[in-house]
VODO-21471 format. One record per residue (C-alpha): residue number from 1; y negated, z negated, x; chain. Coordinates in nm, 2 decimals. Example, Ala and Ser with C-alpha at 12.3 -4.5 7.8 and 13.67 -1.06 7.14 Angstrom:
BEGIN
<node num="1" yy="0.45" zz="-0.78" xx="1.23" chaine="A"/>
<node num="2" yy="0.11" zz="-0.71" xx="1.37" chaine="A"/>
***
This chain:
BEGIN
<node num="1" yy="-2.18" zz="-2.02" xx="1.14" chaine="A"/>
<node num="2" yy="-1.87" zz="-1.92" xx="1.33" chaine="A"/>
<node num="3" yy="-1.91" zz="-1.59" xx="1.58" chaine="A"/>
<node num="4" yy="-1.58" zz="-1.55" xx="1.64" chaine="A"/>
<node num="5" yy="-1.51" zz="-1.18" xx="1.52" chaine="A"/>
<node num="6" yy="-1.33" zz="-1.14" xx="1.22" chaine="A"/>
<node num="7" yy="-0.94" zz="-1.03" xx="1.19" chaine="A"/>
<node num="8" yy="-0.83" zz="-0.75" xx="0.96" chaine="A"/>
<node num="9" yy="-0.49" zz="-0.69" xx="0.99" chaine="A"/>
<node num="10" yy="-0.35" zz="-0.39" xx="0.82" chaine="A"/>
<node num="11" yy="0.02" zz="-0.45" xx="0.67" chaine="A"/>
<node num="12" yy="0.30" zz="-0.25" xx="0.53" chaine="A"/>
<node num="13" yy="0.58" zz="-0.49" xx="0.38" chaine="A"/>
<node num="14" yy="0.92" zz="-0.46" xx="0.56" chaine="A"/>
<node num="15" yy="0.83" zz="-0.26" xx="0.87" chaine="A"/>
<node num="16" yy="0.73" zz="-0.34" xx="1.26" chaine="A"/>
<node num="17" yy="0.41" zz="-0.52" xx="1.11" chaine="A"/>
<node num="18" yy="0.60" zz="-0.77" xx="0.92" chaine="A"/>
<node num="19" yy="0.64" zz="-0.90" xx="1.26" chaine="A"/>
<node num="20" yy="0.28" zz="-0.94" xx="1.35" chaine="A"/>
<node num="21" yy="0.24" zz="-1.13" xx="0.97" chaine="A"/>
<node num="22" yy="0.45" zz="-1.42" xx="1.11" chaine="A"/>
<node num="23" yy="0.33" zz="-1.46" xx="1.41" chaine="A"/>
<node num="24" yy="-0.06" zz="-1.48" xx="1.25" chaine="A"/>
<node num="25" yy="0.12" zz="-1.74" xx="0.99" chaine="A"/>
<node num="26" yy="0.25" zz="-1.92" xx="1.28" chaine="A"/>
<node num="27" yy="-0.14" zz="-1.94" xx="1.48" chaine="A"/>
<node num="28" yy="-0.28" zz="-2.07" xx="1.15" chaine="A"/>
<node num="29" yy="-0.51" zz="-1.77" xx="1.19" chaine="A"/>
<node num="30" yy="-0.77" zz="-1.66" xx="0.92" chaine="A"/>
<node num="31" yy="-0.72" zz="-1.29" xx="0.86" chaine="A"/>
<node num="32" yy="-0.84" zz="-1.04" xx="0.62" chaine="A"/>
<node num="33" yy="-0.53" zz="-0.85" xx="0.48" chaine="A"/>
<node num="34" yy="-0.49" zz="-0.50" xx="0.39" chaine="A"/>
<node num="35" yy="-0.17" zz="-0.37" xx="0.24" chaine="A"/>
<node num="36" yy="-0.11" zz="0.03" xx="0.31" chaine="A"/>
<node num="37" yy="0.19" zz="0.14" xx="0.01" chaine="A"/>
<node num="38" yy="0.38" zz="0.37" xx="0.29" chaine="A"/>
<node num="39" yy="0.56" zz="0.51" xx="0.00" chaine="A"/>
<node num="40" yy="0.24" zz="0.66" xx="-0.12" chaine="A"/>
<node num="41" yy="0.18" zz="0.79" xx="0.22" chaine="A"/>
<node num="42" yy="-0.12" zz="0.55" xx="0.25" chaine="A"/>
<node num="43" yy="-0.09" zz="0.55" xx="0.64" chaine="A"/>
<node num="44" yy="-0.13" zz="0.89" xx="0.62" chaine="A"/>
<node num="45" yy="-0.47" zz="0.94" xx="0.43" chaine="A"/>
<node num="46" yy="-0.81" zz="1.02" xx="0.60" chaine="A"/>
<node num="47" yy="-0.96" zz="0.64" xx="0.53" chaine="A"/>
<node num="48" yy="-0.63" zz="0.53" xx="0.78" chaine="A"/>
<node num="49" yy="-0.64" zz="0.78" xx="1.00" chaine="A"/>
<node num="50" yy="-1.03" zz="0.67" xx="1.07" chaine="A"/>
<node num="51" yy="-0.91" zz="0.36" xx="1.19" chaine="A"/>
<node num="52" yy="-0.55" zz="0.46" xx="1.33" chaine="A"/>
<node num="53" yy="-0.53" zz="0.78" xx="1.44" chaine="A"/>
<node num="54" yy="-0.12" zz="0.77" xx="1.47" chaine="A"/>
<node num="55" yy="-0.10" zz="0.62" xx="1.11" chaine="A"/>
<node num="56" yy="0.10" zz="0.38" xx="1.21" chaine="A"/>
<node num="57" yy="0.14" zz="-0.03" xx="1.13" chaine="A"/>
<node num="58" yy="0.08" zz="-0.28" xx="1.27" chaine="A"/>
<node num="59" yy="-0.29" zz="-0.26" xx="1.33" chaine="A"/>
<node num="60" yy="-0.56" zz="-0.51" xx="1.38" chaine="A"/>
<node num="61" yy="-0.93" zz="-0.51" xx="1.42" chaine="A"/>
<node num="62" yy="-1.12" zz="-0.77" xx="1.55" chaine="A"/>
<node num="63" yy="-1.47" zz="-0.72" xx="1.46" chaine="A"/>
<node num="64" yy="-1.47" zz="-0.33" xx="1.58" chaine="A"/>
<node num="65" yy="-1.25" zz="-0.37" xx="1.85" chaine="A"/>
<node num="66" yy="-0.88" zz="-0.14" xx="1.74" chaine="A"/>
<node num="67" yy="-0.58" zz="-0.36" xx="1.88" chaine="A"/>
<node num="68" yy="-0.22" zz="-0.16" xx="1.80" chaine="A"/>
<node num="69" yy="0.14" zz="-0.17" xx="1.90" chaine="A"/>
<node num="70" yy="0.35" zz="-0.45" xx="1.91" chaine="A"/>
<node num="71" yy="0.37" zz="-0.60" xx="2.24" chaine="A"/>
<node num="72" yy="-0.03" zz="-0.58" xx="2.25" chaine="A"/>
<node num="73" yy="-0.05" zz="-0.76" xx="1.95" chaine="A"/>
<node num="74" yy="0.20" zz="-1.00" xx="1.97" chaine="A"/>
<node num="75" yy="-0.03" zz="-1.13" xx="2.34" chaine="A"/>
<node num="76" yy="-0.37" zz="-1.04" xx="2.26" chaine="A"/>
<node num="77" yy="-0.33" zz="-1.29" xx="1.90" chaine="A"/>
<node num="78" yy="-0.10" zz="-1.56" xx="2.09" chaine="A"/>
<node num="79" yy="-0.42" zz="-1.59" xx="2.34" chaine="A"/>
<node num="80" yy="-0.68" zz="-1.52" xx="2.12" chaine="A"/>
<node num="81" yy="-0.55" zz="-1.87" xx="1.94" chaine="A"/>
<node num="82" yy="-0.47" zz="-2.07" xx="2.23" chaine="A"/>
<node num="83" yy="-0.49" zz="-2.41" xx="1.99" chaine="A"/>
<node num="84" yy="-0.12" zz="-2.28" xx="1.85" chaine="A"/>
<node num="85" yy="0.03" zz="-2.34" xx="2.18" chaine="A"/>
<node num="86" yy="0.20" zz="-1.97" xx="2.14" chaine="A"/>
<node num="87" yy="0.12" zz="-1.89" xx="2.47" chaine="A"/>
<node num="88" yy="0.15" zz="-2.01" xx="2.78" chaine="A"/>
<node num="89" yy="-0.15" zz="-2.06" xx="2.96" chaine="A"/>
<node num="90" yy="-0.28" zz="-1.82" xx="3.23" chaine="A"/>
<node num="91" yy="-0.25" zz="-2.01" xx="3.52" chaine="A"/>
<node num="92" yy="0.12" zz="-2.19" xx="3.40" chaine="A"/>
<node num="93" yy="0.45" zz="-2.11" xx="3.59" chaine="A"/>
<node num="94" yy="0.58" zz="-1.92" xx="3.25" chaine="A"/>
<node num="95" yy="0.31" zz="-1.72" xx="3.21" chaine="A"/>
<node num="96" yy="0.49" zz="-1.44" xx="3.41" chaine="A"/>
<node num="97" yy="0.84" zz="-1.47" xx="3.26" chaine="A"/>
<node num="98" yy="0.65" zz="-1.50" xx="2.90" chaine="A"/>
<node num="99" yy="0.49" zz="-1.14" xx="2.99" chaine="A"/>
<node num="100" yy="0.83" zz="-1.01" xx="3.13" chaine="A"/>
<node num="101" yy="1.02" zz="-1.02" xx="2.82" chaine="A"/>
<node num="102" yy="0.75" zz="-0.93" xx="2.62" chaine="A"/>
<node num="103" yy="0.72" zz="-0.65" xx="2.78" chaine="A"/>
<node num="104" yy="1.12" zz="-0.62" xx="2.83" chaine="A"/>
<node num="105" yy="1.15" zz="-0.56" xx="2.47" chaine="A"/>
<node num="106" yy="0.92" zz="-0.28" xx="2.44" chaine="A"/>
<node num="107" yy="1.01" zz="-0.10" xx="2.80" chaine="A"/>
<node num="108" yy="1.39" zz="-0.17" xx="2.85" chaine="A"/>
<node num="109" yy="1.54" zz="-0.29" xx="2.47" chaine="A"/>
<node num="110" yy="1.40" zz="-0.08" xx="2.23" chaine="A"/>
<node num="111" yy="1.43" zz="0.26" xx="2.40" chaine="A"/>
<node num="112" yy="1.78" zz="0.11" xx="2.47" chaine="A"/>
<node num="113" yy="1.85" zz="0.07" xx="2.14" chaine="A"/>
<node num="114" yy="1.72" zz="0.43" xx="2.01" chaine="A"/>
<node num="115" yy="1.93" zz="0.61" xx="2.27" chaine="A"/>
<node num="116" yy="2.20" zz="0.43" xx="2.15" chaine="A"/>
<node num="117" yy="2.17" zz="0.43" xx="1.80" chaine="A"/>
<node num="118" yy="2.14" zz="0.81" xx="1.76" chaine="A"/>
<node num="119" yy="2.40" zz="0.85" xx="1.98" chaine="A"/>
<node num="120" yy="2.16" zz="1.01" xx="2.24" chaine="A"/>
<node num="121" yy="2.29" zz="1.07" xx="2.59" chaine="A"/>
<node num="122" yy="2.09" zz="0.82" xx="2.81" chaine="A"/>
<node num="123" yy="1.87" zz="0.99" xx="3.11" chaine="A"/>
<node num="124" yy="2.05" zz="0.94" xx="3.47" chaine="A"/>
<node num="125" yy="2.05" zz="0.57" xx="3.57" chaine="A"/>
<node num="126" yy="1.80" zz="0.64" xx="3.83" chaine="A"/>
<node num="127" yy="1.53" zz="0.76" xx="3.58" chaine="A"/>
<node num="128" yy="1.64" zz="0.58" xx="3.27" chaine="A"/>
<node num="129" yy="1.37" zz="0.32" xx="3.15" chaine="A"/>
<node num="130" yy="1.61" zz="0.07" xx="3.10" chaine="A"/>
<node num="131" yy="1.86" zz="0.13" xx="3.36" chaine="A"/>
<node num="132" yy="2.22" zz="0.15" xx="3.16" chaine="A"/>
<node num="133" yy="2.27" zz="-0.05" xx="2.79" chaine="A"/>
<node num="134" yy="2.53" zz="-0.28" xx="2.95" chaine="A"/>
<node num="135" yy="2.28" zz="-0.42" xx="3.21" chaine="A"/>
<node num="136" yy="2.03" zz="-0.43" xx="2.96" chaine="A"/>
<node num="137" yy="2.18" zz="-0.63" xx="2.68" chaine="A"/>
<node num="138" yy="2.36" zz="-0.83" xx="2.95" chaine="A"/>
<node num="139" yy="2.00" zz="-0.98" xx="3.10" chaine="A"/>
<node num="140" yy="1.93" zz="-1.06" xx="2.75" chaine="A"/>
<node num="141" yy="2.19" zz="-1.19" xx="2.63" chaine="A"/>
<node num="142" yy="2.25" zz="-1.45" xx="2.95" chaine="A"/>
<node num="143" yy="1.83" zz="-1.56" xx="2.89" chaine="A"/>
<node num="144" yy="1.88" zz="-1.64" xx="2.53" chaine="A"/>
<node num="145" yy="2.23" zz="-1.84" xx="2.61" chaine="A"/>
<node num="146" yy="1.99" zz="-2.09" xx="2.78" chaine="A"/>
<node num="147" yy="1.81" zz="-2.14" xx="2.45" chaine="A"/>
<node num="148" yy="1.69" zz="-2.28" xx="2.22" chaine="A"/>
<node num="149" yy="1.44" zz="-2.01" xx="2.25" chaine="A"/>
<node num="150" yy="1.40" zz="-1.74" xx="2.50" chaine="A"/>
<node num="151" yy="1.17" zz="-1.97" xx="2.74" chaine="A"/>
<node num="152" yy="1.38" zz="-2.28" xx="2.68" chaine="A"/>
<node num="153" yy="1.26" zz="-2.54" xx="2.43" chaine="A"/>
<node num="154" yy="0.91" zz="-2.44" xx="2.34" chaine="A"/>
<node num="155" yy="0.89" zz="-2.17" xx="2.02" chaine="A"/>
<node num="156" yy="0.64" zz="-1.93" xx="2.16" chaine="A"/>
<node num="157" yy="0.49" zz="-1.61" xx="2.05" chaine="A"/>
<node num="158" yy="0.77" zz="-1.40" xx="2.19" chaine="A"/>
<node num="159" yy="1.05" zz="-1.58" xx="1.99" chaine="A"/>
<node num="160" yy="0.88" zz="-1.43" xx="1.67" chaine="A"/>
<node num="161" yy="0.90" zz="-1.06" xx="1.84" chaine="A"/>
<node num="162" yy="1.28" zz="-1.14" xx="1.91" chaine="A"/>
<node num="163" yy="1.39" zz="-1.35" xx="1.71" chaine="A"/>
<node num="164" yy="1.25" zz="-1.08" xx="1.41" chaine="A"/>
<node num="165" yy="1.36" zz="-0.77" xx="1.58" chaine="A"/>
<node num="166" yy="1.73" zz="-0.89" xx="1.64" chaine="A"/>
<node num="167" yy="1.73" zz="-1.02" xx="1.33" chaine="A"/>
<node num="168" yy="1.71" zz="-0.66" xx="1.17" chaine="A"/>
<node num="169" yy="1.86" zz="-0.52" xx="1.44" chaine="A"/>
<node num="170" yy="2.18" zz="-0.77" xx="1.39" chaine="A"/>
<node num="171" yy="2.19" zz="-0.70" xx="1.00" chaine="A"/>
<node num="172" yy="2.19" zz="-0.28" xx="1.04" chaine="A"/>
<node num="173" yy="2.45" zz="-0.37" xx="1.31" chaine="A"/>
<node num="174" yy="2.26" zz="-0.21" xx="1.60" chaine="A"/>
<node num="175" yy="2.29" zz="-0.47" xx="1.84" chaine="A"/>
<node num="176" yy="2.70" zz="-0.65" xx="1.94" chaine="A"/>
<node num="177" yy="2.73" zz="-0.95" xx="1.75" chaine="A"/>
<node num="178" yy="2.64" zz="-1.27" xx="2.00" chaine="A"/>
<node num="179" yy="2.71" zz="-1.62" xx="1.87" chaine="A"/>
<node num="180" yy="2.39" zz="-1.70" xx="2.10" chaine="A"/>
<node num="181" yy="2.23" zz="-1.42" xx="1.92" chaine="A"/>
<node num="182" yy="2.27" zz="-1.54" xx="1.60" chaine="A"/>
<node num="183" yy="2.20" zz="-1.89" xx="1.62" chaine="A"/>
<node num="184" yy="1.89" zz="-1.78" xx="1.81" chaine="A"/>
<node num="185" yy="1.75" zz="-1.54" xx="1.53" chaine="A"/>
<node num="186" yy="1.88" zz="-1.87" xx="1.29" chaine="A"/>
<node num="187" yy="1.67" zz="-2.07" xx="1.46" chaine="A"/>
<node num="188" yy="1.37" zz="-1.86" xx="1.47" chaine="A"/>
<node num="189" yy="1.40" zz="-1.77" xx="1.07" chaine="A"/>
<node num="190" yy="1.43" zz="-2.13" xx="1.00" chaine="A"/>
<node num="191" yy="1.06" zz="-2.27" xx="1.11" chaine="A"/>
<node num="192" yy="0.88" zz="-2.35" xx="0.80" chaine="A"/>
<node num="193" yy="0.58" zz="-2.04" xx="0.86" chaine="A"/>
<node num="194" yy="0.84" zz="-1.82" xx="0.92" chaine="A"/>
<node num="195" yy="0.99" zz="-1.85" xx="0.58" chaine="A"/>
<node num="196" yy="0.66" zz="-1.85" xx="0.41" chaine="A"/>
<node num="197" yy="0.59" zz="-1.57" xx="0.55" chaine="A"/>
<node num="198" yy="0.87" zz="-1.41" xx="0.45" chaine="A"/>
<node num="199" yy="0.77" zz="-1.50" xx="0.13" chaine="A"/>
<node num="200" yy="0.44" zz="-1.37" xx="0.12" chaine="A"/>
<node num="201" yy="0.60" zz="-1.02" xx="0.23" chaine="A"/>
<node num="202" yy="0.85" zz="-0.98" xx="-0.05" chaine="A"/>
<node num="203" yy="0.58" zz="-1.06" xx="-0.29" chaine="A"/>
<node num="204" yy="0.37" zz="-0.80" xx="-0.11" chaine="A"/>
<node num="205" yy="0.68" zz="-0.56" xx="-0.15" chaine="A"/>
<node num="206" yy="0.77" zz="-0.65" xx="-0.52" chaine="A"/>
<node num="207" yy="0.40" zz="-0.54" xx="-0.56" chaine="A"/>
<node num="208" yy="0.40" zz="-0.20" xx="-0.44" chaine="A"/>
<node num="209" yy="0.72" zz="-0.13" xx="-0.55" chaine="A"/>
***
């Protein structure tokens, strides 16, 4: 009998978690899934909050251990599967860049992209987590122009953070269209567990809709 812990990931179709869903159908992990209908304020109940106090998806637990937020995720699965190759190793010359632009999205992108999508006035450069949006997209930009993917040629866990998120991003036109951009987030979408995935979350939606 196995002791490794088991996974319970709770899900909410076409939000930040849908992310987390590919990456576990990427690993080839075993998970136990539970769907929260959002609509029905099911984040929200007393049962959730028990688990999540914030309400929010993506959430994991592994055996009693809470894991949330994205970035966290997106390592703590990549190494908790290390057979998927998601991840480089610890002691491997990308292991640093790997953790750089994982954490890049959530420290300098994102917050990027809020400020500028709601047309908010961004903090002084000086104080600014992200510096200015120009520098910001730039350093992107030029790492994903190396492609294929954002470490070169190996898919890693990180490509299904990006390649997801600009994908949105891209469609609600958040983001300047970038041929390197697009072809990147083609890429990504393309992989056969990706598009199962996707699968397995519209039939999740069509159910709770």
């Amino acid at each position: 009998m196995s002791s490794t812990p088991q996974l319970t990931f709770y899900h909410s179709p076409n939000t930040r978690s849908t992310g987390v869903l590919l990456l576990l159908e990427e690993l080839g992990a075993p998970y136990e899934l539970r769907v929260l209908n959002m609509k029905q304020r099911e984040n929200r109940k007393p049962e959730y909050l028990a688990i999540n106090p914030l309400g929010k998806v993506p959430a994991v637990l592994h055996g009693d251990a809470l894991v949330t937020e994205q970035v966290a995720l997106y390592i703590f699965l990549a190494d908790l599967f290390p057979a998927a190759g998601l991840a480089p190793a610890f002691n491997a010359p990308l292991r640093g860049p790997y953790l750089r632009w994982l954490a890049y999205y959530g420290s300098c992108f994102e917050p990027a992209i809020i400020d500028r999508s709601q047309k908010r006035e961004p903090a002084p450069i000086g104080m600014s987590p992200y510096g200015d949006f120009d520098s910001m997209f730039a350093a992107l930009r030029a790492q994903l122009e190396r492609g294929p993917y954002m470490l070169g040629e190996r898919f890693q866990a990180l490509d299904v953070l990006w390649g997801t998120a600009l994908g949105w991003m891209g469609k609600f036109e958040l983001i300047p269209e970038v041929p390197a951009i697009k072809d990147y987030v083609a890429r990504v979408e393309a992989r056969p567990a990706i598009v199962r995935a996707r699968e397995k979350d519209a039939a999740l939606a069509a159910g709770l809709a």
